[in-house]
C-alpha positions as CSV (number, residue, x, y, z in Angstrom):
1,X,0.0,0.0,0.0
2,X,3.0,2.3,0.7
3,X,4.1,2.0,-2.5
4,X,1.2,2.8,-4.3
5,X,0.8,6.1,-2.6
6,X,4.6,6.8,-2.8
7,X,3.9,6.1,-6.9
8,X,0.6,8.4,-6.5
9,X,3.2,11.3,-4.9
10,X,5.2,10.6,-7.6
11,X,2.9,11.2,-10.4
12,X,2.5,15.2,-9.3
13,X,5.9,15.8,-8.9
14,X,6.8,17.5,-12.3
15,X,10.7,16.1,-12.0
16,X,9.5,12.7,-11.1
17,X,7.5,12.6,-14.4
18,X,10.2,14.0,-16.5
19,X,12.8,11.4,-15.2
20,X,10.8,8.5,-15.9
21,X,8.7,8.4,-19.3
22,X,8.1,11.8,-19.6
23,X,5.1,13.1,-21.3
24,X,4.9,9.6,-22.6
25,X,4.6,8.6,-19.2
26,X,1.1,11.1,-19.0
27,X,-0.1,10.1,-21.9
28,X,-0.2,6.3,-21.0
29,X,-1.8,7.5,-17.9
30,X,-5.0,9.2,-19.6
31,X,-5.6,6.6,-21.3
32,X,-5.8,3.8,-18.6
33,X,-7.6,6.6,-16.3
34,X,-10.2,7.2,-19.0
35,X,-11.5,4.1,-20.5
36,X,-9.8,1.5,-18.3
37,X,-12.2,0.1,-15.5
38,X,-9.0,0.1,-12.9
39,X,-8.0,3.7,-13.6
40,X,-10.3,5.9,-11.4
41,X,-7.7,6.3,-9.2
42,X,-5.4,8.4,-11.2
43,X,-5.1,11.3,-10.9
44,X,-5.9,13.0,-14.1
45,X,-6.7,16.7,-13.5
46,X,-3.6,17.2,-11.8
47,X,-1.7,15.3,-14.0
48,X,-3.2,17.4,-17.1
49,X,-2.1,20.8,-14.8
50,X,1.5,19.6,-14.6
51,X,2.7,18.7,-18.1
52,X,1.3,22.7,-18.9
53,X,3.6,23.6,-16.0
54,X,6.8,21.0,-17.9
55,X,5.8,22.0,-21.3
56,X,6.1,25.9,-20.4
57,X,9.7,24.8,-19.2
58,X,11.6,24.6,-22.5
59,X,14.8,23.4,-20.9
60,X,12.8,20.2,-19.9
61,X,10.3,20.0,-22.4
62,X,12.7,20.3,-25.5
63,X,11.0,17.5,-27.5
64,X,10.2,17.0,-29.8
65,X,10.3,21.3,-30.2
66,X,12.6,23.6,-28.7
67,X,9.7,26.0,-28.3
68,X,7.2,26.0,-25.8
69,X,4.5,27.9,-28.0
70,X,5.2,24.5,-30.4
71,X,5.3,21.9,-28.2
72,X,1.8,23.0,-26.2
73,X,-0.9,22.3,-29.1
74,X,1.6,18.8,-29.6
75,X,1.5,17.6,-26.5
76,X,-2.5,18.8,-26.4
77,X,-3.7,16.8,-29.0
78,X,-1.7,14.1,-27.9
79,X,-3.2,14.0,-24.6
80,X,-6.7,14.6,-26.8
81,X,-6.1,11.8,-28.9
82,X,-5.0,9.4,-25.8
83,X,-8.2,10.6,-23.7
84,X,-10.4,10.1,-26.9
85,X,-8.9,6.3,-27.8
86,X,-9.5,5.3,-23.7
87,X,-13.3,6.2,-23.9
88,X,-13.3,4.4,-27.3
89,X,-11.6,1.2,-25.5
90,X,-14.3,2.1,-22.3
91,X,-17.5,1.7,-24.8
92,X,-16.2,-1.4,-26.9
93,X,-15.3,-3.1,-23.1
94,X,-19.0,-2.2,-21.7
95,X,-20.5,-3.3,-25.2
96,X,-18.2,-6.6,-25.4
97,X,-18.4,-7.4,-21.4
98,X,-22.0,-6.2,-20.6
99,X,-22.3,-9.7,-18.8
100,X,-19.4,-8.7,-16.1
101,X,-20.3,-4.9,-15.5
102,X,-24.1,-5.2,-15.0
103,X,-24.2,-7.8,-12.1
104,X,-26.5,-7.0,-9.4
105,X,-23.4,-8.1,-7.1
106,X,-20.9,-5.7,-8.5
107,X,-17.4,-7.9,-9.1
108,X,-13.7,-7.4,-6.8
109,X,-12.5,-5.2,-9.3
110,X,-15.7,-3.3,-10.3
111,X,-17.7,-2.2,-7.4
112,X,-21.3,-2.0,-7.8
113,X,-21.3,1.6,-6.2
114,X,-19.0,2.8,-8.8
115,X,-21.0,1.7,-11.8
116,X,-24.4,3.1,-9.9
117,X,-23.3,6.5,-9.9
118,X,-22.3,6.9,-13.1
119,X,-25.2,5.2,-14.6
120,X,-27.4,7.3,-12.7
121,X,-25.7,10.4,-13.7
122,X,-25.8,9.5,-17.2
123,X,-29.5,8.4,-17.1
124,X,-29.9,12.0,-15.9
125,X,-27.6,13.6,-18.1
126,X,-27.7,12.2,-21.2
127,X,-25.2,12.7,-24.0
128,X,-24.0,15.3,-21.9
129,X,-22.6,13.0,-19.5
130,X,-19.5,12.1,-21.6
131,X,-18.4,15.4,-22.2
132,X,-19.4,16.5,-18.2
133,X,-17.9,13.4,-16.9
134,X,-14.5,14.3,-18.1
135,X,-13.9,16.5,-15.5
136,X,-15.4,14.3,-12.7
137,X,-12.8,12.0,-11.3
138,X,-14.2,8.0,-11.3
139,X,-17.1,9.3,-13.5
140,X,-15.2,9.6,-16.1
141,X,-13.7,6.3,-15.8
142,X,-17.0,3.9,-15.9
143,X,-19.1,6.7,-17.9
144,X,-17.8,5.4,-21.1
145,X,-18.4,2.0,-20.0
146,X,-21.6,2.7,-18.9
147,X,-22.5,4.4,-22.8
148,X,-20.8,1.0,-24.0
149,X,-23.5,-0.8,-21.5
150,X,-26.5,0.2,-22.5
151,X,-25.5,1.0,-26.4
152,X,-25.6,4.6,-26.4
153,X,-26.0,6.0,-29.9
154,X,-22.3,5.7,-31.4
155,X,-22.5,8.8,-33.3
156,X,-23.7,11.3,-30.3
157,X,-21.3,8.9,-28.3
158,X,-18.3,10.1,-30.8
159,X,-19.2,13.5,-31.2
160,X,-19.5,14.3,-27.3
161,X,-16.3,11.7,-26.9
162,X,-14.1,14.0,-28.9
163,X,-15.6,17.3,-27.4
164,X,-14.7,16.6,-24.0
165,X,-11.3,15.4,-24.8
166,X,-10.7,19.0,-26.5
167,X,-12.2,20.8,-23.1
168,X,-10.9,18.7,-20.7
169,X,-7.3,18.8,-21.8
170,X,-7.4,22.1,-23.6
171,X,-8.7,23.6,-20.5
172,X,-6.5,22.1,-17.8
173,X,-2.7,22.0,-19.8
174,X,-3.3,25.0,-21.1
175,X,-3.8,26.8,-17.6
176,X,-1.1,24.4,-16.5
177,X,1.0,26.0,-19.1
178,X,0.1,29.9,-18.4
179,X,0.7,29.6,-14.5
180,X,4.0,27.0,-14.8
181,X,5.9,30.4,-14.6
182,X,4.6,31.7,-11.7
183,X,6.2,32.0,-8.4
184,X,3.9,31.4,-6.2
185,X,2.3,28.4,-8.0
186,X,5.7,26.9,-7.9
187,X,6.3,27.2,-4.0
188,X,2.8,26.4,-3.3
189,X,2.1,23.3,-6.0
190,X,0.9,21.1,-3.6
191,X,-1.9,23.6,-2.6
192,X,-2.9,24.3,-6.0
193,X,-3.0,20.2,-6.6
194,X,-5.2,20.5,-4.0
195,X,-7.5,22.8,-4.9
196,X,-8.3,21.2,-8.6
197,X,-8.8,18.7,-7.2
198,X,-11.3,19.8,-5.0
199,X,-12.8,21.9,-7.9
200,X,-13.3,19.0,-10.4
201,X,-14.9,16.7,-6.7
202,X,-17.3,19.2,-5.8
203,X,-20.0,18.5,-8.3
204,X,-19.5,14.9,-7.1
205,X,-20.1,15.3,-3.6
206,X,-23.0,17.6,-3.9
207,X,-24.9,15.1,-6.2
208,X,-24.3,12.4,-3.6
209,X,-25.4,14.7,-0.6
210,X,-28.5,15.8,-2.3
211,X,-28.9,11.8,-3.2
212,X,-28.6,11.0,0.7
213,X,-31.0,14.2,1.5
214,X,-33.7,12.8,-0.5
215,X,-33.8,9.2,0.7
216,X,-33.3,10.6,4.6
């Protein structure tokens, strides 16, 4: 267990990242985190925040440009594209395995809770739940496996597949990248880990408050 959350330390620590994989390291990380039924415990906001901060830093980031203002819509449709194929992989796993994700039971390595919410918020939701739920840590994870589930349209499925991946990532790197300069974010990175993470949660815990308010 220790060595788990020393890896989990490791993954926002922008040095630790550049000395083993890289951005190739990241990019193999969004793409277990957002289609892979074991990934909802990366952490990809912060992870997305970070490579802005190492791509801003030309003297580490020096592939495959050596400018930053090159190497930012790279690495972004990179990430896009790795986000984008893990949802794809997430639909074709709930479509081909529909037998192992919707047992009443739930399974040791998919808990039934898990697969509740997010077919709950997507029953609410809609199409809109694959773009929303990109921003929602462990939704984000099963949503596309809950589309694949129930055979969600593959079209609208694509279309809000692909528009997510461009606000999730464009959003988060590129504020990643505008604030990797600054002072203050630098001393205080743990803080500001902190509080995207808390930003990107919030929506989650109020829907489950307001779920345990109306069956009190």
């Amino acid at each position: 267990m220790d060595v788990v959350i020393e890896f989990f330390k490791h993954l926002l620590d922008p040095d630790w990242i550049m000395k083993n994989g890289g951005l190739y390291l990241v990019l193999l990380i969004l793409f277990i985190e957002t289609g892979v039924f074991f990934g909802f415990l990366l952490p990809g906001d912060p992870l997305l925040f970070i490579s802005g901060m190492v791509i801003a830093s030309v003297n580490e980031a020096h592939y495959p440009f050596s400018s930053a203002m090159l190497n930012l819509p790279f690495w972004m449709l990179l990430f896009m594209a790795s986000t984008i194929v893990g949802n794809y992989f997430g639909y074709w796993f709930g479509k081909k395995f529909k037998f192992l994700i919707d047992r009443p039971e739930g399974t040791w390595f998919l808990k039934r809770k898990h697969i509740d919410t997010a077919h709950a918020f997507y029953e609410k939701r809609g199409g809109l739940t694959i773009l929303i739920a990109r921003f929602l840590p462990i939704i984000r994870t099963f949503a596309p496996i809950i589309a694949g589930t129930v055979k969600m349209d593959y079209k609208k499925f694509a279309f809000y597949n692909i528009a997510g991946a461009i606000l999730w990532v464009g959003s988060l790197t590129s504020l990643g990248y505008i604030l990797g300069d600054n002072v203050w974010v630098k001393k205080n990175l743990e803080y500001v880990m902190l509080g995207i993470i808390v930003i990107v949660t919030t929506p989650v815990i109020i829907k489950l408050f307001v779920k345990k308010e109306k069956l009190a």
